[in-house]
C-alpha positions in Angstrom: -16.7 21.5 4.0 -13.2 20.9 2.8 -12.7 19.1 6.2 -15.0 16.8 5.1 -14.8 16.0 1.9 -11.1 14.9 2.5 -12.2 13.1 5.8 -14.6 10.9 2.9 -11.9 10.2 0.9 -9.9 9.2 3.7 -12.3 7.3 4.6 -12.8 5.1 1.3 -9.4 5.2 0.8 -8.6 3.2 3.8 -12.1 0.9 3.9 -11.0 0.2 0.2 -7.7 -1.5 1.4 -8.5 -4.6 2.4 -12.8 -5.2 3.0 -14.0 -6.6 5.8 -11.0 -6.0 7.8 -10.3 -3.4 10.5 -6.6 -3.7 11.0 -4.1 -5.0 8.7 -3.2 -8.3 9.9 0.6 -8.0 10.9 -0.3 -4.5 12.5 -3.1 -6.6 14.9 -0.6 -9.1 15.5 2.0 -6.6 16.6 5.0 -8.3 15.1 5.6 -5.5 12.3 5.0 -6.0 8.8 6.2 -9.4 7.8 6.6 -12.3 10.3 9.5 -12.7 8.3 11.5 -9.8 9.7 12.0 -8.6 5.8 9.5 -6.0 5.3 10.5 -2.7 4.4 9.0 0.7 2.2 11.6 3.4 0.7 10.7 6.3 -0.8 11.8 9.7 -1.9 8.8 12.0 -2.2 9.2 16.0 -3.1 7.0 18.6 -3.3 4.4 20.1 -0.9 5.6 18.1 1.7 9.7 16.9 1.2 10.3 13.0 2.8 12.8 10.4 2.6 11.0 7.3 3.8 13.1 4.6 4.9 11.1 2.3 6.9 12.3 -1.3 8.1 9.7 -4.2 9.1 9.5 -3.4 12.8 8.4 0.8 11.7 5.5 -0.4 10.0 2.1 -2.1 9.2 1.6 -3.5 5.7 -1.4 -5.4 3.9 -2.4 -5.8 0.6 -4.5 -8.2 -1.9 -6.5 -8.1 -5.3 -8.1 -4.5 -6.1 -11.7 -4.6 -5.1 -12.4 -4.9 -8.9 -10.3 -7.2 -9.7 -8.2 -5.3 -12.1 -4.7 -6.2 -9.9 -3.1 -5.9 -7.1 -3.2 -3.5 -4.2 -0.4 -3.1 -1.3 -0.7 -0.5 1.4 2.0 0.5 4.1 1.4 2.1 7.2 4.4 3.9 8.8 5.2 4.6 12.9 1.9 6.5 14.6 3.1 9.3 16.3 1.6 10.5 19.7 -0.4 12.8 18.1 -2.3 10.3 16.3 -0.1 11.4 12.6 0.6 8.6 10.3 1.9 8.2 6.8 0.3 5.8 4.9 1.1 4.7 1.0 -1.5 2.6 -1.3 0.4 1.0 -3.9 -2.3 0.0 -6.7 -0.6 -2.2 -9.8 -3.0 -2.5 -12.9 -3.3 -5.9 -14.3 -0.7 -7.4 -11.4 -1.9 -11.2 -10.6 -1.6 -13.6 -7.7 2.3 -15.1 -7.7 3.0 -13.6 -10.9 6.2 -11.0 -11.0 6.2 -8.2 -14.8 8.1 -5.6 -16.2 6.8 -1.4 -16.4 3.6 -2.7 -14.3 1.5 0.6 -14.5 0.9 1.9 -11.0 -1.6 4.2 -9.2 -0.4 5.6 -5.8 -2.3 8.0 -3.0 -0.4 9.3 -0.3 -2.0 9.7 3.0 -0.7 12.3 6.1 -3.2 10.6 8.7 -3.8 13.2 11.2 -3.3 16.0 8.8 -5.9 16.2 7.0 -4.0 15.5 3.5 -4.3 13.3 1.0 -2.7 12.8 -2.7 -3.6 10.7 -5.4 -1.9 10.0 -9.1 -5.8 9.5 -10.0 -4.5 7.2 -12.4 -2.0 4.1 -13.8 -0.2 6.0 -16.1 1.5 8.5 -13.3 3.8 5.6 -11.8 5.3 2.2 -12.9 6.7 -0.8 -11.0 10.0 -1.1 -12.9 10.2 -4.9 -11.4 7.4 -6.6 -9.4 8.3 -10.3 -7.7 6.4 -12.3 -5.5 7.4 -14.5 -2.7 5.1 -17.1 -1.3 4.7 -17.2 2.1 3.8 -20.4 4.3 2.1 -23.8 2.9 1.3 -24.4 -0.5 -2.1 -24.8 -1.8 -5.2 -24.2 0.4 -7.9 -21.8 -0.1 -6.1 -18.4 1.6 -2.6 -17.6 0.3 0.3 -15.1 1.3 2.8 -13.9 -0.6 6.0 -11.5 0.1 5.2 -8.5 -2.9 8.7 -6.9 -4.0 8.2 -4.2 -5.9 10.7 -0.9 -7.4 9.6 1.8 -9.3 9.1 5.7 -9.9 6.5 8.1 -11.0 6.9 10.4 -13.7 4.0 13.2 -13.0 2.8 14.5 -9.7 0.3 13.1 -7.3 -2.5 15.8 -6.5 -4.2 16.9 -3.3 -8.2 16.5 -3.6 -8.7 19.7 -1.6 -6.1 22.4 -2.9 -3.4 22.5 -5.7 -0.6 20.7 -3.6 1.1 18.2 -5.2 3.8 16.0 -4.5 6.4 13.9 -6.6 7.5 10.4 -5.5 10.2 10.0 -8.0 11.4 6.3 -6.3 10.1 3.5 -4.0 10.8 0.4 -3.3 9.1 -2.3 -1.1 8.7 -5.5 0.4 5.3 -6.2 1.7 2.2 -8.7 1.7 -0.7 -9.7 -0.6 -3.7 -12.1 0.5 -5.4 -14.0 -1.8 -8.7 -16.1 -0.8 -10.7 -18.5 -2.8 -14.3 -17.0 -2.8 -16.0 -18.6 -0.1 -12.9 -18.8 2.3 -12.3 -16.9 5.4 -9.7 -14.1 3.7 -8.0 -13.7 7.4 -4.5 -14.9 6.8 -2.8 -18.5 9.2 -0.5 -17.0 11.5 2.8 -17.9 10.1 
């Protein structure tokens, strides 16, 4: 039973990142996280499990866009896949965040996934974490109905983020990325130009 409920949450969790999508775009391309070459996700994180993520654009997949309800922004980062099928994965959810716009103690949900490990934590909430600064970069042409920008983000949580199967819980007390957000006009194809 546990099994499964995480394997549901896993589930949403990662449907919820970018709809309609199967694969983050730069991870289907192959090329890394940004065509750029200036990707990146740090991140100290203690607790059940004790990491010191330092991942360059090459290591890893990254997508993101506006929450599903509209509320922000959401940026997710997908580290190496081992050969055993494990991956780390972090969701990066920023309340009230807006296309292009950068802000200042931006309240900040964060879940934690150990693909392959049946593990998942989540602040279940925006007042856990705060981006201290948030900036975004646009990426490619201006104008048209799909839009990319480079998301830059620091920041730090205060409280624990919580398994959803046990009492496990794990502190990331910094991060600090550079990823991607897409942003489509409502009848445009969200599936970002190659760049």
């Amino acid at each position: 039973m546990r099994f499964l409920v995480l394997a549901s949450c896993t589930a949403l969790a990662l449907a919820a990142l970018t709809p309609g999508t199967a694969a983050p775009p730069a991870a289907a391309a192959g090329r890394g996280c940004l065509a750029g070459g200036n990707g990146y996700l740090r991140a100290r994180i203690r607790g059940a499990m004790n990491l010191d993520v330092n991942w360059q654009n090459s290591d890893l997949a990254c997508d993101g866009g506006p929450r599903p309800d509209g509320s922000g922004l959401r940026v997710a980062f997908a580290g190496p896949k081992h050969a055993d099928g494990r991956r780390l994965r972090l969701v990066f959810g920023l309340e009230h965040a807006r296309e292009g716009l950068g802000g200042r103690a931006v309240p900040t949900n964060l879940t934690v996934i150990f693909e392959g490990e049946e593990k998942l934590f989540s602040t279940r909430g925006e007042d856990h974490c705060t981006v201290d600064e948030l900036r975004q970069e646009r990426i490619g042409a201006l104008g048209g109905p799909v839009r990319t920008w480079r998301v830059i983000a620091r920041g730090f949580c205060t409280e624990p983020a919580s398994n959803l199967t046990s009492d496990a819980r794990i502190l990331v007390s910094s991060f600090d990325f550079a990823g991607t957000a897409v942003f489509a006009d409502p009848d445009a194809d969200p599936t970002p130009l190659k760049q």
